[in-house]
Backbone of each chain as ProteinMPNN parsed JSONL, in Angstrom:
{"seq_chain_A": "XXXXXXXXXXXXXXXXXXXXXXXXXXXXXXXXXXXXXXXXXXXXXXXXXXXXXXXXXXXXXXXXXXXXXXXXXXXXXXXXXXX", "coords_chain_A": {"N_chain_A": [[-104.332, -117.567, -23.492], [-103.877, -117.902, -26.832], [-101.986, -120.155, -29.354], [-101.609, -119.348, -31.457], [-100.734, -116.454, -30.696], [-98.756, -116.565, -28.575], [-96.856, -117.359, -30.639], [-97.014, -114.971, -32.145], [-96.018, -113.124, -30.024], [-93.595, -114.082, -29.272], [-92.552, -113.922, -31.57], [-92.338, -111.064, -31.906], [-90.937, -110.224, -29.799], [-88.186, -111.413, -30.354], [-87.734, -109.899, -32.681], [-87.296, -107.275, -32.125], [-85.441, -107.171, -30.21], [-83.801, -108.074, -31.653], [-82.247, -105.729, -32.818], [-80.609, -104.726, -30.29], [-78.255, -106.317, -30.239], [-77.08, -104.908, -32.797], [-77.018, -102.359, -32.225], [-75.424, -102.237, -30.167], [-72.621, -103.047, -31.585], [-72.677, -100.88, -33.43], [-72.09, -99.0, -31.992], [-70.047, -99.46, -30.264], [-67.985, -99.861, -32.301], [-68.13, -97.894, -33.947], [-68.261, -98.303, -36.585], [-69.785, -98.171, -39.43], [-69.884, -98.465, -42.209], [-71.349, -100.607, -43.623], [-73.67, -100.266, -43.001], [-76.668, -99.129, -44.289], [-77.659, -96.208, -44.908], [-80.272, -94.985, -46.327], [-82.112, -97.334, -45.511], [-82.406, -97.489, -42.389], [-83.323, -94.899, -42.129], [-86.043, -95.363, -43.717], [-87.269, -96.988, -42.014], [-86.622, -96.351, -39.549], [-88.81, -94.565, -39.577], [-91.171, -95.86, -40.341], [-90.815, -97.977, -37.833], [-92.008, -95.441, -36.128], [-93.975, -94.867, -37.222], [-96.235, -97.424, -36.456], [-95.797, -97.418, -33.642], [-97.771, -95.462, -33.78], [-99.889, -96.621, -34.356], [-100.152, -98.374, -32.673], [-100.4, -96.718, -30.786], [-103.87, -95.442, -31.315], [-104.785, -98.604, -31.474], [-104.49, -99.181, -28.848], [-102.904, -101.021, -28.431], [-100.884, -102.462, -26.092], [-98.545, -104.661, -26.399], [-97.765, -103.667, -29.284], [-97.405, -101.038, -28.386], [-95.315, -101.108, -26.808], [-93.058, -102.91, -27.92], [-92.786, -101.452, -29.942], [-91.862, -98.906, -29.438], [-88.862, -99.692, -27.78], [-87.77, -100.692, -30.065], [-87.756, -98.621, -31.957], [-86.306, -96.288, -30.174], [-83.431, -97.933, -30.338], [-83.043, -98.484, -33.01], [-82.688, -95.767, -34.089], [-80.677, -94.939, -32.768], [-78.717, -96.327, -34.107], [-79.461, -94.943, -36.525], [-78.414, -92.257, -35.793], [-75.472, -92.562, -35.379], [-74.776, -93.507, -37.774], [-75.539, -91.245, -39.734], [-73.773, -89.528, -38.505], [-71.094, -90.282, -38.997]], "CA_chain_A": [[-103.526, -117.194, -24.663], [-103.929, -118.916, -27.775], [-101.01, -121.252, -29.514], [-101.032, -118.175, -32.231], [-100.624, -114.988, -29.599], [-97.766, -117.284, -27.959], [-95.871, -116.846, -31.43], [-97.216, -113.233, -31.842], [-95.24, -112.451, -29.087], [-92.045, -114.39, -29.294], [-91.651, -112.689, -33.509], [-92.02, -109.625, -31.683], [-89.931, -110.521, -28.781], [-87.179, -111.613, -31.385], [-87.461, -108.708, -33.959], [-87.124, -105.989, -31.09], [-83.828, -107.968, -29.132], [-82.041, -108.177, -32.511], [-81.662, -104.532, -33.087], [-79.665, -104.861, -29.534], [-76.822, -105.737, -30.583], [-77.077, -104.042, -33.869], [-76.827, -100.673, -31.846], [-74.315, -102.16, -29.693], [-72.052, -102.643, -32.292], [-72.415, -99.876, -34.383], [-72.107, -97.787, -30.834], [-68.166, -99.65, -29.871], [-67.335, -99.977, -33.287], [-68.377, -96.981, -34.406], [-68.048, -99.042, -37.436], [-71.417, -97.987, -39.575], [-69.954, -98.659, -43.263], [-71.686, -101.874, -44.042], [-75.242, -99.805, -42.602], [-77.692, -98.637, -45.464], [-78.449, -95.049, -44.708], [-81.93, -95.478, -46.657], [-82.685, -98.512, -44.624], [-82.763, -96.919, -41.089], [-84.388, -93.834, -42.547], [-87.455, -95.989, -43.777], [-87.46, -98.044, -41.21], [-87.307, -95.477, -37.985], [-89.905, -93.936, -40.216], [-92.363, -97.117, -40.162], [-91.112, -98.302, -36.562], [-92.816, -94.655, -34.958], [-95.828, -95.26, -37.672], [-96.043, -98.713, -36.086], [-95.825, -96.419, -32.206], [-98.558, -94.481, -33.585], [-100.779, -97.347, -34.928], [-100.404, -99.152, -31.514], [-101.454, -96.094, -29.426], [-104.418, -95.591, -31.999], [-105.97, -98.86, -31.351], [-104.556, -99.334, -27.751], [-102.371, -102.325, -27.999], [-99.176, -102.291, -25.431], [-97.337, -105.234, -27.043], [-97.368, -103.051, -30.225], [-96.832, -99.933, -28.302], [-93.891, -101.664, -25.875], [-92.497, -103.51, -28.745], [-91.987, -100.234, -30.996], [-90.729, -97.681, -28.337], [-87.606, -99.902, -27.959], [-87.376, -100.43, -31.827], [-87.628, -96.772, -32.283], [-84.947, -96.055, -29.961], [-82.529, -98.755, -30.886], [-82.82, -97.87, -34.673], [-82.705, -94.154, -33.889], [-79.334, -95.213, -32.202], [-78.231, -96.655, -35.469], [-79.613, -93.808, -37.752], [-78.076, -90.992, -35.332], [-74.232, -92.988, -35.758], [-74.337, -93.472, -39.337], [-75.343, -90.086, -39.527], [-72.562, -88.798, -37.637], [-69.487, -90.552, -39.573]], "C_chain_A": [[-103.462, -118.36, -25.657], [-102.133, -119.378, -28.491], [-100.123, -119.747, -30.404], [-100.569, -116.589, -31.359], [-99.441, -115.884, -29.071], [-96.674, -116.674, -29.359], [-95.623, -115.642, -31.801], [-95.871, -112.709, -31.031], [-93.659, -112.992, -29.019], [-91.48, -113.889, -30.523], [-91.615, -111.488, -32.405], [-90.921, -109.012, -30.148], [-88.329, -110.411, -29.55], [-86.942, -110.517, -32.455], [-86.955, -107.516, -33.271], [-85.574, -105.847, -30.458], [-82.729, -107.617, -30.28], [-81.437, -106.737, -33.05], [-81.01, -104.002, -31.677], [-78.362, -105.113, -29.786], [-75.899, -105.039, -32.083], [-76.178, -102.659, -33.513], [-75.862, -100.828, -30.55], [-72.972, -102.27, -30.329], [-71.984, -101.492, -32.738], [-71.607, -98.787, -33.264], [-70.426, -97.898, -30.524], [-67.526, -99.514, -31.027], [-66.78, -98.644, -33.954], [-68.004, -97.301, -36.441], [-69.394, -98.781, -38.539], [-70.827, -98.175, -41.601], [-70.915, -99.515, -44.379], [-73.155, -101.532, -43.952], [-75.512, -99.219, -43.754], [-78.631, -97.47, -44.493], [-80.205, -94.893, -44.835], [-82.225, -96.621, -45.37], [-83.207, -97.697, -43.316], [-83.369, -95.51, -41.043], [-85.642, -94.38, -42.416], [-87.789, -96.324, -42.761], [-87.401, -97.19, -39.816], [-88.767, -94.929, -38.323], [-91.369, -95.106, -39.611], [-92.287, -97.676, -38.689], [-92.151, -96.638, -35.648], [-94.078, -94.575, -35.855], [-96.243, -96.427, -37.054], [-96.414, -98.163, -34.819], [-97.582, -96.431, -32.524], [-99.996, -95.517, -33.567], [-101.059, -98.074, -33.473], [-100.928, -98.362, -30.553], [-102.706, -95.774, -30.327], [-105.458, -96.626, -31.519], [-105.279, -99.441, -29.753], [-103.771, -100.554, -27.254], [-101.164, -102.336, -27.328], [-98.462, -103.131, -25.825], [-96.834, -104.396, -28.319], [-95.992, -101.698, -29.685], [-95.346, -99.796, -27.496], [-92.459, -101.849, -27.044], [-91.485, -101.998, -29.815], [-91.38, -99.611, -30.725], [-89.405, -98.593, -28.284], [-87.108, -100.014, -29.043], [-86.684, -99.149, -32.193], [-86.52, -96.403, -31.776], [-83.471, -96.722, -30.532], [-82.116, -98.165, -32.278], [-82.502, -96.511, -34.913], [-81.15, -94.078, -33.506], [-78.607, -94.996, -33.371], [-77.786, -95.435, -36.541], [-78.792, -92.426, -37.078], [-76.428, -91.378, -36.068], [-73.642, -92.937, -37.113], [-74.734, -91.95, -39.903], [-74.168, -88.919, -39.46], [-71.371, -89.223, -38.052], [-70.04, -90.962, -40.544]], "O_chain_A": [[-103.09, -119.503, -25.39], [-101.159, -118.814, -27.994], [-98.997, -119.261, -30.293], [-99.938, -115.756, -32.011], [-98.748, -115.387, -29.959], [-95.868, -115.76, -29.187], [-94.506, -115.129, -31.869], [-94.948, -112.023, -31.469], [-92.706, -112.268, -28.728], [-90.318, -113.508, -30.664], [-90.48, -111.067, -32.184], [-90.455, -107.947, -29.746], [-87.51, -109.518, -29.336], [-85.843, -110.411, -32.999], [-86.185, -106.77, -33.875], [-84.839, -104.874, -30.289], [-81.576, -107.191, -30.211], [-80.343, -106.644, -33.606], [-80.789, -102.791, -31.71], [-77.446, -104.31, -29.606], [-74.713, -104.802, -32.312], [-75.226, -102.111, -34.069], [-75.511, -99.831, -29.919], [-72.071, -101.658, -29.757], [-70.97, -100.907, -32.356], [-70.747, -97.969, -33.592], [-69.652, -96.941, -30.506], [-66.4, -99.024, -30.938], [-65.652, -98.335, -34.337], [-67.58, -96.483, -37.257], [-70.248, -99.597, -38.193], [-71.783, -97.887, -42.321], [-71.152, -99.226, -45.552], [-73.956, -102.209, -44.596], [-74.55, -98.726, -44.342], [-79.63, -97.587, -43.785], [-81.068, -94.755, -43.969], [-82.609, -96.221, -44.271], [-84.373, -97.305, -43.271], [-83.853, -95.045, -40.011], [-86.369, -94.159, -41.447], [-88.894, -95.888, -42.437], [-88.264, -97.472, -38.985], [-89.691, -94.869, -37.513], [-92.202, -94.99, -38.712], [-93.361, -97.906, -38.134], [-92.872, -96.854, -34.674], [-95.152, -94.255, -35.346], [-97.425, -96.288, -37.37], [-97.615, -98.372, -34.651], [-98.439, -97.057, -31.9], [-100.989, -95.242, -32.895], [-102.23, -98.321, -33.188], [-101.667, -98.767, -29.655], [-103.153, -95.987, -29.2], [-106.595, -96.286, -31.191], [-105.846, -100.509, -29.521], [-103.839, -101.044, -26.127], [-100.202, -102.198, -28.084], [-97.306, -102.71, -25.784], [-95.618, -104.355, -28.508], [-94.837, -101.417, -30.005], [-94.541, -98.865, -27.498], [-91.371, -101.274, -27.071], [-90.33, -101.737, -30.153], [-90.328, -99.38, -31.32], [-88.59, -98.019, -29.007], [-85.998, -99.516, -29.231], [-85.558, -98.812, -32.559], [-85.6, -96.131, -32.547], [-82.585, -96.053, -31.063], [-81.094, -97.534, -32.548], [-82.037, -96.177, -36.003], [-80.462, -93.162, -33.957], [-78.023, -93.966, -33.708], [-76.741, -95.071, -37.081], [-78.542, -91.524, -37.877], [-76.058, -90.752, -37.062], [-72.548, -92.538, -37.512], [-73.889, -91.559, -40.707], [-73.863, -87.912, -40.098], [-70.411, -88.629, -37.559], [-69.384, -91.382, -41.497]]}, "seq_chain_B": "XXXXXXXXXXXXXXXXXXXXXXXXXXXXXXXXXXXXXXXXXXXXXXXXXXXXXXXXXXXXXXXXXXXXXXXXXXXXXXXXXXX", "coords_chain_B": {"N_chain_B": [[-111.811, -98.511, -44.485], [-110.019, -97.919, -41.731], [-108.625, -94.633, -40.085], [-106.496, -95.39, -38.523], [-105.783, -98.218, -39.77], [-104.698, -97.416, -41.896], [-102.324, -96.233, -40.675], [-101.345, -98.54, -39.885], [-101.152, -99.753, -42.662], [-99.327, -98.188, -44.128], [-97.165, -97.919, -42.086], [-96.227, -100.735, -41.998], [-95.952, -101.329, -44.881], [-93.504, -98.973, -44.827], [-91.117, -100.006, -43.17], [-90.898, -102.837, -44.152], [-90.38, -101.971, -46.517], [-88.276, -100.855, -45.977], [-85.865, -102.52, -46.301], [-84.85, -103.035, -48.239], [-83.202, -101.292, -49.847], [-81.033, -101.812, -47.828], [-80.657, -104.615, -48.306], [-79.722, -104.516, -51.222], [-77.59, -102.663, -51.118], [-75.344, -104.131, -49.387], [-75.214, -105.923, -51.023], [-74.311, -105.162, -53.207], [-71.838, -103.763, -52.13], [-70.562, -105.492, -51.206], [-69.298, -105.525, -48.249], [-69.705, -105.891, -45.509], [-69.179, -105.525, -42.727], [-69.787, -103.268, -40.82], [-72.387, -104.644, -40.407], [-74.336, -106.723, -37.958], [-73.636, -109.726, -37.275], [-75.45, -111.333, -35.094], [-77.663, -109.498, -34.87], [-78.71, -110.126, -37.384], [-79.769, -112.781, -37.596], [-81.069, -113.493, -35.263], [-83.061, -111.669, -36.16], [-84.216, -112.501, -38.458], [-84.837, -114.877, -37.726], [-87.281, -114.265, -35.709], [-89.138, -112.709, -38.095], [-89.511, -114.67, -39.306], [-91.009, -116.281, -37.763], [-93.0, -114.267, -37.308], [-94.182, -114.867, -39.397], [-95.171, -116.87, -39.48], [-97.282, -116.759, -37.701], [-99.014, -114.92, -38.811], [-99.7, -116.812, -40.656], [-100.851, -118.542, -39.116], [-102.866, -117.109, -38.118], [-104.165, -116.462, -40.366], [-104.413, -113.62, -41.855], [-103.182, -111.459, -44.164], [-101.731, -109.111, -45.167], [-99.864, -109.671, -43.021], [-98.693, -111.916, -43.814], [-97.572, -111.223, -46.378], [-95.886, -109.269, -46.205], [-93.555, -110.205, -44.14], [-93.407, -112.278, -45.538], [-91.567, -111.138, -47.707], [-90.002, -109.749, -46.179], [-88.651, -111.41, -44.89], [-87.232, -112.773, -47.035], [-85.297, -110.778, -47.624], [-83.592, -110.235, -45.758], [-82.954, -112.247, -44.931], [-81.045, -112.609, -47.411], [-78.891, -110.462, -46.246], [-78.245, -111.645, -44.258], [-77.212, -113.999, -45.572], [-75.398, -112.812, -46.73], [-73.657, -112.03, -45.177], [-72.674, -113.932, -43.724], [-71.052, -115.148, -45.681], [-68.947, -113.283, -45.86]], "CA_chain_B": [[-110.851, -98.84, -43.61], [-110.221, -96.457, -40.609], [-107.06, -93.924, -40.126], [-105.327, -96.726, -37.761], [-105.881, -99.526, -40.629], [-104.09, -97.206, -42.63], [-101.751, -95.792, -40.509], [-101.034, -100.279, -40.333], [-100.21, -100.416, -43.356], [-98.422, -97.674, -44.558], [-96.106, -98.128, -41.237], [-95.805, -102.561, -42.602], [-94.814, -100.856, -46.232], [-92.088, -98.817, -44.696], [-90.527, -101.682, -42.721], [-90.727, -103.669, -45.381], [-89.229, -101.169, -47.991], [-86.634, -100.216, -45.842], [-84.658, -103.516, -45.933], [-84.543, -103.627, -49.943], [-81.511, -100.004, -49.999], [-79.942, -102.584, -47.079], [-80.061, -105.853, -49.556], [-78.956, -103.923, -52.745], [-76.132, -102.536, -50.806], [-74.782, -105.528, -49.108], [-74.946, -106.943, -52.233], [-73.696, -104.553, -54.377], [-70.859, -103.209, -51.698], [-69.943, -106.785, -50.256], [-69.184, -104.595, -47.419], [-70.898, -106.386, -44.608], [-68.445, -105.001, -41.573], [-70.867, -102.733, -39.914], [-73.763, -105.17, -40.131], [-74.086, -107.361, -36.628], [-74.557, -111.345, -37.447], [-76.603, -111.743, -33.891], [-79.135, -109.162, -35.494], [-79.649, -110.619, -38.305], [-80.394, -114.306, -36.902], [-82.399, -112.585, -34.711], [-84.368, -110.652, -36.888], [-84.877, -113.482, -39.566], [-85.712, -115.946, -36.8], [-88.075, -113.447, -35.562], [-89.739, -112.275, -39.318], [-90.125, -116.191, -39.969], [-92.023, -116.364, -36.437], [-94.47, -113.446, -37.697], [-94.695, -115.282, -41.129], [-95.893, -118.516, -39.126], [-98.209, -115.967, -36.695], [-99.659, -114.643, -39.724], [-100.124, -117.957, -41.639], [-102.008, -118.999, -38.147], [-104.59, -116.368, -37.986], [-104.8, -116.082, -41.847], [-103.692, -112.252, -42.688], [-102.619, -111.412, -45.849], [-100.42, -108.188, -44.913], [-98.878, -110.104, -42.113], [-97.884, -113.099, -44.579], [-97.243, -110.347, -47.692], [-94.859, -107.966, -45.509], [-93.348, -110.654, -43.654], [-92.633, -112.779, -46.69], [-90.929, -110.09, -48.686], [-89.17, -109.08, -44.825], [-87.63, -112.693, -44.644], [-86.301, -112.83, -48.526], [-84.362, -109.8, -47.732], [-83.158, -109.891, -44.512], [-82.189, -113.552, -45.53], [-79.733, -111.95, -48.14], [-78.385, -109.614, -45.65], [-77.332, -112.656, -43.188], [-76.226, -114.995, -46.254], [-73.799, -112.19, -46.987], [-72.522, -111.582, -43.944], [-71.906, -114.942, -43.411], [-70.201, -115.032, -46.683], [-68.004, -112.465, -45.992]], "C_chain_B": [[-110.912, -97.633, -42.624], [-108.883, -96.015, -41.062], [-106.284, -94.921, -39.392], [-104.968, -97.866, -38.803], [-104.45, -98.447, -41.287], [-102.686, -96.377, -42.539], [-100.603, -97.535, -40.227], [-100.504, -100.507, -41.29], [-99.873, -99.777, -44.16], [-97.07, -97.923, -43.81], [-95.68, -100.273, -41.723], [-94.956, -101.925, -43.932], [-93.562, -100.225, -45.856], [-90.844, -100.118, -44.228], [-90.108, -102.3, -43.398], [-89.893, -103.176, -46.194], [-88.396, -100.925, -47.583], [-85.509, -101.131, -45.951], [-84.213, -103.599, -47.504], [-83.575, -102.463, -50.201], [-80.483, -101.139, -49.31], [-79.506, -103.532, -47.822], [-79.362, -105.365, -50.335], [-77.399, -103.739, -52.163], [-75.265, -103.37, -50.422], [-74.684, -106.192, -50.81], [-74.062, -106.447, -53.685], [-72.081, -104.387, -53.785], [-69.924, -104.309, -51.454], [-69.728, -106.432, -48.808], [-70.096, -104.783, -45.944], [-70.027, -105.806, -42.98], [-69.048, -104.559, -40.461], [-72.146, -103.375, -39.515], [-73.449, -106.174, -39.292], [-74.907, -108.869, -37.316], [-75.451, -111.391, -36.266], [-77.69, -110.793, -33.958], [-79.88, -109.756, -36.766], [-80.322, -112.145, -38.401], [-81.156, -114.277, -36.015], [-83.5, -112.171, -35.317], [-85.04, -111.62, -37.916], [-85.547, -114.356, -39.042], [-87.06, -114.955, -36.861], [-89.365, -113.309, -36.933], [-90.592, -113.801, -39.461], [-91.158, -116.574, -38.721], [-93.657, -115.506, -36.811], [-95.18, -114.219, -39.404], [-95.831, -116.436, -40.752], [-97.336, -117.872, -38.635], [-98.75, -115.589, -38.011], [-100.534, -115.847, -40.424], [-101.294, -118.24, -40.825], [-103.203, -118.842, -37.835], [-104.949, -115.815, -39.205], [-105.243, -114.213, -42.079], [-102.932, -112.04, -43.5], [-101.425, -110.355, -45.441], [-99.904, -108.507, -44.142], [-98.211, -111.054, -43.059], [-97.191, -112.226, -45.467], [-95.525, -110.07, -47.131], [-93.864, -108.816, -45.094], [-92.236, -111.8, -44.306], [-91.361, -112.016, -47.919], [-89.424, -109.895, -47.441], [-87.734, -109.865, -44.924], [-86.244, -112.695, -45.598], [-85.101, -111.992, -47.888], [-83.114, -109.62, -46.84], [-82.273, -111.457, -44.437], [-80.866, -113.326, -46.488], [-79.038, -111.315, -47.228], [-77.418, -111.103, -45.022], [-77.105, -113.869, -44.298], [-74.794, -114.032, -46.515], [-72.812, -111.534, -46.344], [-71.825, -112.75, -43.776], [-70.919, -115.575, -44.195], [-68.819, -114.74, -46.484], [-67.269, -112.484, -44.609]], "O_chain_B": [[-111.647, -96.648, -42.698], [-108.162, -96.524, -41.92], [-105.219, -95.216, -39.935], [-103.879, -98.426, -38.679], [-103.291, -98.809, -41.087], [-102.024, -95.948, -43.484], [-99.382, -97.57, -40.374], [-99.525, -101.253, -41.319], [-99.905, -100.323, -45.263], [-96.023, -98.108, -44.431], [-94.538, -100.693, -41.537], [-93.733, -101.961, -44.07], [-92.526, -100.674, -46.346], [-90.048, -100.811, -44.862], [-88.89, -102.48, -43.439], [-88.857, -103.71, -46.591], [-87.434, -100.669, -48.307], [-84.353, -100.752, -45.761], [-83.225, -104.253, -47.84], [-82.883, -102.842, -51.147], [-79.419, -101.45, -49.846], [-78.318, -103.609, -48.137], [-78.18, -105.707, -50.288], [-76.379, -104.334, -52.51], [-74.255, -103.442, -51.122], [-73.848, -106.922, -51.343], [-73.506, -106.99, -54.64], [-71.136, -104.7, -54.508], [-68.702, -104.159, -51.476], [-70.11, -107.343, -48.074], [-70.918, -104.002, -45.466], [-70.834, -105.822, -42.05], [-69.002, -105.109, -39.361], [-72.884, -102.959, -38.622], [-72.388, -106.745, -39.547], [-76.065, -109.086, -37.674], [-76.594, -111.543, -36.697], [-78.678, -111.025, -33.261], [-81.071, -109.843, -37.066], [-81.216, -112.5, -39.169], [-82.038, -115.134, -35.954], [-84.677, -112.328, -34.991], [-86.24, -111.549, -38.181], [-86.62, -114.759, -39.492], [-87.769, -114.876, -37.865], [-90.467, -113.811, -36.713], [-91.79, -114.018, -39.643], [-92.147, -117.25, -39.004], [-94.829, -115.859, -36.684], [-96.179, -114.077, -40.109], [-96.855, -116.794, -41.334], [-98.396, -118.332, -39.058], [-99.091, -116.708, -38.396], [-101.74, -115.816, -40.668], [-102.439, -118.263, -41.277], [-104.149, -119.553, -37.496], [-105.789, -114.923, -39.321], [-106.349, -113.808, -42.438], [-101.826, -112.579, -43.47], [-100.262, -110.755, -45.4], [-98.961, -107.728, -44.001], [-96.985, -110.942, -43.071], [-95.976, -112.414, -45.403], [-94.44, -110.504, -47.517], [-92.824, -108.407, -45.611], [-91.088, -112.134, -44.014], [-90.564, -112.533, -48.701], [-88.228, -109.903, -47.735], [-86.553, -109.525, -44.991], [-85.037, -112.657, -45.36], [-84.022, -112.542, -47.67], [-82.034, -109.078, -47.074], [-81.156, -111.627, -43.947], [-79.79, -113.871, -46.242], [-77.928, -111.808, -47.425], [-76.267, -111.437, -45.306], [-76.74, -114.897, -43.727], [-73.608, -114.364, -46.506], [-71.792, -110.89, -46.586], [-70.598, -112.772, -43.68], [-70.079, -116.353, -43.741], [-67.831, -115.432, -46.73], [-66.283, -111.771, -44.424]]}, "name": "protein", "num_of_chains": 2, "seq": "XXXXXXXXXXXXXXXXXXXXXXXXXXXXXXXXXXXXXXXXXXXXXXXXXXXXXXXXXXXXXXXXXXXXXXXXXXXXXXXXXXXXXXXXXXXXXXXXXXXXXXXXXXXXXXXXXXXXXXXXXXXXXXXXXXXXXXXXXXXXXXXXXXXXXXXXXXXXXXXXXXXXXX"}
């Protein structure tokens, strides 16, 4: 594993984790004022294009990485949704 | 390009576009309540990790997307921490 695939994986380590406690908040709080409807629209949108692109050309950090995205953010977008 | 290239980087443009409804609003609402500081120090760490991973293996839509990601997502967690 090269120096660059080492950081590869810790951005995508780090971008994935922080919508953890995103969607644990929003979930106790039920607190979702401060959330941008648009935002988690686009953005579930592009995390399961992102899914699709990783099963496509076969890559499992993509396709690992997004499936928890997807859910997490889906979390988000269902809550703010819902109040 | 193939359908995966371009299923790449329509799914990078959403991503990307979805954080600029989240900036405006934060910025317009002040209203940062619902948004989680340990995602967004997360997620900026993270973004600035793919900015470096990009710079490393010299990709333009990883630096582009990534650079635009940071800006934004950088506003989000100055105005949480603001507020």
């Amino acid at each position: 594993m090269t120096t660059a695939d080492l950081v590869g994986y810790l951005s995508a380590f780090l971008t994935t984790l922080a919508f953890v406690p995103q969607a644990l908040h929003s979930w106790k709080t039920r607190d979702l004022s401060g959330v941008s409807l648009p935002m988690y629209s686009l953005f579930s949108l592009g995390v399961a294009g992102w899914l699709v692109y990783g099963l496509m050309i076969g890559s499992w950090p993509i396709i690992l990485a997004n499936s928890i995205t997807l859910i997490l953010a889906c979390v988000v977008l269902y809550l703010k949704l819902k109040h």
